[in-house]
N, C-alpha and C positions, 0 to 999 in steps of 0.2 A: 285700153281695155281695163274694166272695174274688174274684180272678183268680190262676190257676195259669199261671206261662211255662213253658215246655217249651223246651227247647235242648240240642241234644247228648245226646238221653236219647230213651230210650219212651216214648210215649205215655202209655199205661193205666198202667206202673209208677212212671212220675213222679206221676202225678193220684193214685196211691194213699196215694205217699210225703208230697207234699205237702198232700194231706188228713191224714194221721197227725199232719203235726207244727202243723197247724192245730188238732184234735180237733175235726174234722167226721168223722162217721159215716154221716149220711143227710144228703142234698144234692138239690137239683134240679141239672142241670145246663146252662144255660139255653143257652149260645150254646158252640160251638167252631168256630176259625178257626184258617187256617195250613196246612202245607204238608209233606209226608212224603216220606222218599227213596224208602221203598216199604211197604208196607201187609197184612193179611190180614185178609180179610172171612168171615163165615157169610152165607146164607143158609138157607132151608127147603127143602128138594124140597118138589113139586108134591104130593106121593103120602102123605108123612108131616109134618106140622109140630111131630109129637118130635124129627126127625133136625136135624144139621148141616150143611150141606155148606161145609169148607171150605176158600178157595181165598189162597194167596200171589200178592204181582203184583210183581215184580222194575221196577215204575214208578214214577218220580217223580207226585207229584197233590197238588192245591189242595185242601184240604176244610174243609167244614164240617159241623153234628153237634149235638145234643141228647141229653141222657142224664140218669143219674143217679150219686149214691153211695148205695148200701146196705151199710150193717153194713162199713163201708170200704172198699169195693169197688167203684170204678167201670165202670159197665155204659153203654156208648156206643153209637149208631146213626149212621150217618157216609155223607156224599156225597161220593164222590173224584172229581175230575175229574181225568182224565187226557187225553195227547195226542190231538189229533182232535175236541175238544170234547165226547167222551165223560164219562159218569157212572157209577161202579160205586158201589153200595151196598148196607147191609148191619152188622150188628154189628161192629164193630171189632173183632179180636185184638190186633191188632196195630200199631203204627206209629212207625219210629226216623226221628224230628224230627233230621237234622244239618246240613242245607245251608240252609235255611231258619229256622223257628220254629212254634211253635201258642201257643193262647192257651185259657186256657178257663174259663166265668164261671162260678162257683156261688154260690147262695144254700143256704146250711145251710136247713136245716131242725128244726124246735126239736123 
């Protein structure tokens, strides 16, 4: 199992970065934990599950996430919790780790 830290960077473009110079391609990605200043989610509309609908949240949130790498590219699903004890979720675009940290475990895949 690798661990990727995240600090002072994106999310998705670090996990990408530092899968490159690991040379993992294809990954499980079993656990992420940590904390973003603010984030962008997809979801599906109700009507089409080819569309995207996606939405930015100017919130700080606690999250955690399972995912994958493929062909180098990490593809995330993530639970933010934000103020009020609220949940948003939803595919990750997006999220710049500064005030906090993320953490995120992968097991390559052979």
């Amino acid at each position: 199992m690798l661990v990727f830290e995240i600090k002072n960077d994106e999310l998705i473009e670090s996990v990408n970065r530092q899968a490159a110079r690991a040379g993992v391609t294809d990954a499980a990605i079993v656990s992420l934990i940590g904390a973003a200043d603010r984030f962008t989610l997809s979801t599906m509309p109700k009507g089409d599950a080819l569309k995207d609908d996606i939405t930015s949240y100017e919130l700080p949130a606690e999250m955690t996430g399972t995912g994958e790498i493929r062909n180098g590219f990490a593809h995330i699903h993530t639970v933010m919790g934000v103020e009020g004890d609220q949940a948003m979720c939803g595919h990750l675009h997006e999220a710049p780790i500064g005030t906090h940290f993320a953490r995120v475990y992968v097991v390559p895949c052979p």
